[in-house]
KOLNUKE-790288 format. One record per residue: residue number from 1; residue in three letters; chain; x, y, z of N, C-alpha, C in turn. Coordinates in steps of 0.02 Angstrom, whole numbers, plus 50000, padded with zeros to 5 digits. Layout:
SITE   num   residu   chaine     n_u     n_v     n_w    ca_u    ca_v    ca_w     c_u     c_v     c_w
SITE   NUM      Ala        A       X       Y       Z       X       Y       Z       X       Y       Z
...
//
This chain:
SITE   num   residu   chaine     n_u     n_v     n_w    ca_u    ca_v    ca_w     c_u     c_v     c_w
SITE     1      Unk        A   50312   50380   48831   50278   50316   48825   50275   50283   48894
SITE     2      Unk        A   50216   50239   48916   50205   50208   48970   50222   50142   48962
SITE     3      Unk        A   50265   50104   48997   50276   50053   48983   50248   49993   49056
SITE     4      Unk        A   50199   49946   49048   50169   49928   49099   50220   49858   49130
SITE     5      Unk        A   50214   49846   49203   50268   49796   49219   50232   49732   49228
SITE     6      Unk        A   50248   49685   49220   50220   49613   49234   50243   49609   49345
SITE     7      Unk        A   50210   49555   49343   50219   49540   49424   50276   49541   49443
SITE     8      Unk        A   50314   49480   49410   50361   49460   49402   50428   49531   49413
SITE     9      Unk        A   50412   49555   49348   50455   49616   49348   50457   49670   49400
SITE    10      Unk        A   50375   49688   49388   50396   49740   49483   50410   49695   49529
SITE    11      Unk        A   50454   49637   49527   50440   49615   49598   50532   49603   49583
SITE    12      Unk        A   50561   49592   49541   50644   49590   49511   50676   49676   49543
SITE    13      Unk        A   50614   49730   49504   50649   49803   49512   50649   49818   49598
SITE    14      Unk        A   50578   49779   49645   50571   49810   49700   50642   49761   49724
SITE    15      Unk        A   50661   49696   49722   50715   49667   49740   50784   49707   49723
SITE    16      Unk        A   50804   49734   49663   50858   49767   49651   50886   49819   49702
SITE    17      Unk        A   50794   49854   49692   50817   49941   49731   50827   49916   49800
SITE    18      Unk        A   50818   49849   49827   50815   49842   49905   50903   49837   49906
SITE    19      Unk        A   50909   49771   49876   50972   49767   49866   51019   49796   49869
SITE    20      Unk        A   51029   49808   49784   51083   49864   49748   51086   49910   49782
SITE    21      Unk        A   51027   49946   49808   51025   50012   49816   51027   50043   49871
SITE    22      Unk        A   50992   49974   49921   51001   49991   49998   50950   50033   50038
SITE    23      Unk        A   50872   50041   49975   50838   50071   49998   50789   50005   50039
SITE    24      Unk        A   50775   50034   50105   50702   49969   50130   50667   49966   50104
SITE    25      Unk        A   50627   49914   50115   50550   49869   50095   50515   49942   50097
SITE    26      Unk        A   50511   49933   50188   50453   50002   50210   50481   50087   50172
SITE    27      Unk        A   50529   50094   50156   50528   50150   50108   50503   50149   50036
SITE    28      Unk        A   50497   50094   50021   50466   50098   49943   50403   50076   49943
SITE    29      Unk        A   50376   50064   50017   50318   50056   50031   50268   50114   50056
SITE    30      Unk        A   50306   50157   50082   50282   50214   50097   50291   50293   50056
SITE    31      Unk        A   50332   50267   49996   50340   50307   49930   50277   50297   49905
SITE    32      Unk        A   50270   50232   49896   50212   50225   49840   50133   50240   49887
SITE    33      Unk        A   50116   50208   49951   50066   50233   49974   50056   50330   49967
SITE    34      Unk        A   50131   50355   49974   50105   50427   49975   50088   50450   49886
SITE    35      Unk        A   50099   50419   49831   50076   50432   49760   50027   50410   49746
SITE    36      Unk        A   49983   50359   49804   49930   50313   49798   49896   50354   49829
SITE    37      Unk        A   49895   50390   49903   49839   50411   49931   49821   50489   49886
SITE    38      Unk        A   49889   50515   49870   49877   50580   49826   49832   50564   49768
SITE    39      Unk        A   49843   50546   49739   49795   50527   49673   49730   50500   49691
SITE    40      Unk        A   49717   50446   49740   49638   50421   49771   49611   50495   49775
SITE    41      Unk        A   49641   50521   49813   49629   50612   49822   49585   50654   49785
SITE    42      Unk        A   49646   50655   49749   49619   50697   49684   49565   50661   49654
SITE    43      Unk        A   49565   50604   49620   49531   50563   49555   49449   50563   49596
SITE    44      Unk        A   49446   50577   49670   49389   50528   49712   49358   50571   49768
SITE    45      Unk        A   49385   50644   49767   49365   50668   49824   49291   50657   49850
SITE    46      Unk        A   49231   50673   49796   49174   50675   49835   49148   50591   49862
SITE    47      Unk        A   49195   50539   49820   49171   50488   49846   49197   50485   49900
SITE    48      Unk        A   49273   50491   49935   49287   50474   50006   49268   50499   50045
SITE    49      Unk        A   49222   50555   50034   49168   50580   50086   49140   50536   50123
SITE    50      Unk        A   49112   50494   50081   49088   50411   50093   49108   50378   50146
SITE    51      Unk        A   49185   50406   50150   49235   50318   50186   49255   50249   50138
SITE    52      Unk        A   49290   50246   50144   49335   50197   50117   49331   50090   50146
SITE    53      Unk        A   49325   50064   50092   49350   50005   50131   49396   49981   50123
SITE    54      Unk        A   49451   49943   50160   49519   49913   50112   49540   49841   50126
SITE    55      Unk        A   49519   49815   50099   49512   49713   50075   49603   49717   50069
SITE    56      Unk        A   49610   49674   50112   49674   49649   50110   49689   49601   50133
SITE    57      Unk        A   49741   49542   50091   49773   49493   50101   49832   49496   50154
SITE    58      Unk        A   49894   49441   50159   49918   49426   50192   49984   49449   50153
SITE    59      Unk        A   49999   49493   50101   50057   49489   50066   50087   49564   50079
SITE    60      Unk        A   50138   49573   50028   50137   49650   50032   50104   49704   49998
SITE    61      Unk        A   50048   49675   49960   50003   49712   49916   49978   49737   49964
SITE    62      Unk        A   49951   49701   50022   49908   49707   50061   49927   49764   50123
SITE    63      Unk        A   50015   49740   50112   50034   49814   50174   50041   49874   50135
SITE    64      Unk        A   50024   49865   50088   50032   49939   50020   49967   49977   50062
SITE    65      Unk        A   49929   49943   50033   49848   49957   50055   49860   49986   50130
SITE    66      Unk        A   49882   49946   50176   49876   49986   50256   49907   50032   50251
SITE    67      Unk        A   49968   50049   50214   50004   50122   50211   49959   50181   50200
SITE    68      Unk        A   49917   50140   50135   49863   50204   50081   49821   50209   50145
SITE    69      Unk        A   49773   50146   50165   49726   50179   50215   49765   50211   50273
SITE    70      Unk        A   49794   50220   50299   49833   50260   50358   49823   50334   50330
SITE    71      Unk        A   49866   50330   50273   49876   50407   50259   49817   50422   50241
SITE    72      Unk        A   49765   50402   50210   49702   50420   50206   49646   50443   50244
SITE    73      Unk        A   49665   50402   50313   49636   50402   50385   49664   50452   50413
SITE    74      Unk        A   49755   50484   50416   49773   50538   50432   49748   50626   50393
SITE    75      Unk        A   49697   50595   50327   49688   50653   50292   49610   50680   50305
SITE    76      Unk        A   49579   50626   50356   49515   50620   50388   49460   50593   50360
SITE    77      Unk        A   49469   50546   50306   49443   50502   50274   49437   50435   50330
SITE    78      Unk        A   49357   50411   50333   49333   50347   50373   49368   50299   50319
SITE    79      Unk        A   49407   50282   50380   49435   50204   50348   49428   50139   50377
SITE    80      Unk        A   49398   50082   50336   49399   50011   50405   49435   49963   50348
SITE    81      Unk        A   49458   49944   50387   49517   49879   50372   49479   49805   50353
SITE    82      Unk        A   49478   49761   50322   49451   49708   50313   49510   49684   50306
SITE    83      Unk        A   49541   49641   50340   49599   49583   50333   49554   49499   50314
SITE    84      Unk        A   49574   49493   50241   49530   49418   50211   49600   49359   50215
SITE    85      Unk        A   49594   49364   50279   49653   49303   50292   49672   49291   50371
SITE    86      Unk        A   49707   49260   50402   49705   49249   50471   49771   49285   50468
SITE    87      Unk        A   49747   49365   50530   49798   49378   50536   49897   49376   50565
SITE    88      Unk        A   49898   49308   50584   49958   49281   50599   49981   49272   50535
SITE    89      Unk        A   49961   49257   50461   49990   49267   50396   50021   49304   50379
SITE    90      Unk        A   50008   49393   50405   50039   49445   50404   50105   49467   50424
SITE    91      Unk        A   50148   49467   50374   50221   49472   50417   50264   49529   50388
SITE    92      Unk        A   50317   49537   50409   50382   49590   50359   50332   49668   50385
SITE    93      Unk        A   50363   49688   50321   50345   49774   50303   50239   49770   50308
SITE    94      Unk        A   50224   49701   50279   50143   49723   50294   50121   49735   50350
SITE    95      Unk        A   50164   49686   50396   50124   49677   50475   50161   49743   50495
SITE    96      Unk        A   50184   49782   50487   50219   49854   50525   50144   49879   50515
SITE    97      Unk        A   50109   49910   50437   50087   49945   50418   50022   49903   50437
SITE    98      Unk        A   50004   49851   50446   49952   49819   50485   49928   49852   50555
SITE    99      Unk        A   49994   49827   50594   49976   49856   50652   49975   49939   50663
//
């Protein structure tokens, strides 16, 4: 069974595992970009022929996204960045995967 998480909740479990567990921000950030760009992959190949765009905020949703486009861009997929916010907003684990 799939059980779906509220905001709230992935945002309690990503706090725990940092915590409790001692894993970083940027490691569970760069876990999930690599299950994110695999699957865009698969689900999308003839469209990223295309190139990609990736709309991003100032949060860490947004440095999710720079992880995915990186590795996407390393798989030779055209990628351009749209940052919809002033980028001095950008901070932590996003602004790594920003810059």
């Amino acid at each position: 069974m799939i059980e779906l998480l509220t905001a709230d909740e992935m945002a309690a479990l990503d706090r725990r595992t940092i915590q409790d567990l001692g894993v970083p921000g940027m490691v569970l950030m760069e876990n999930a970009a690599d299950g994110c760009a695999r699957a865009i992959t698969h689900r999308w190949p003839d469209e990223l022929a295309a190139g990609l765009v990736h709309l991003a905020g100032p949060g860490n949703n947004g440095g999710d996204g720079h992880a995915i486009a990186r590795k996407l861009a390393n798989r030779g997929v055209a990628v351009q960045v749209w940052l919809l916010c002033d980028p001095s907003k950008v901070s932590g684990d996003a602004r790594t995967n920003l810059d």
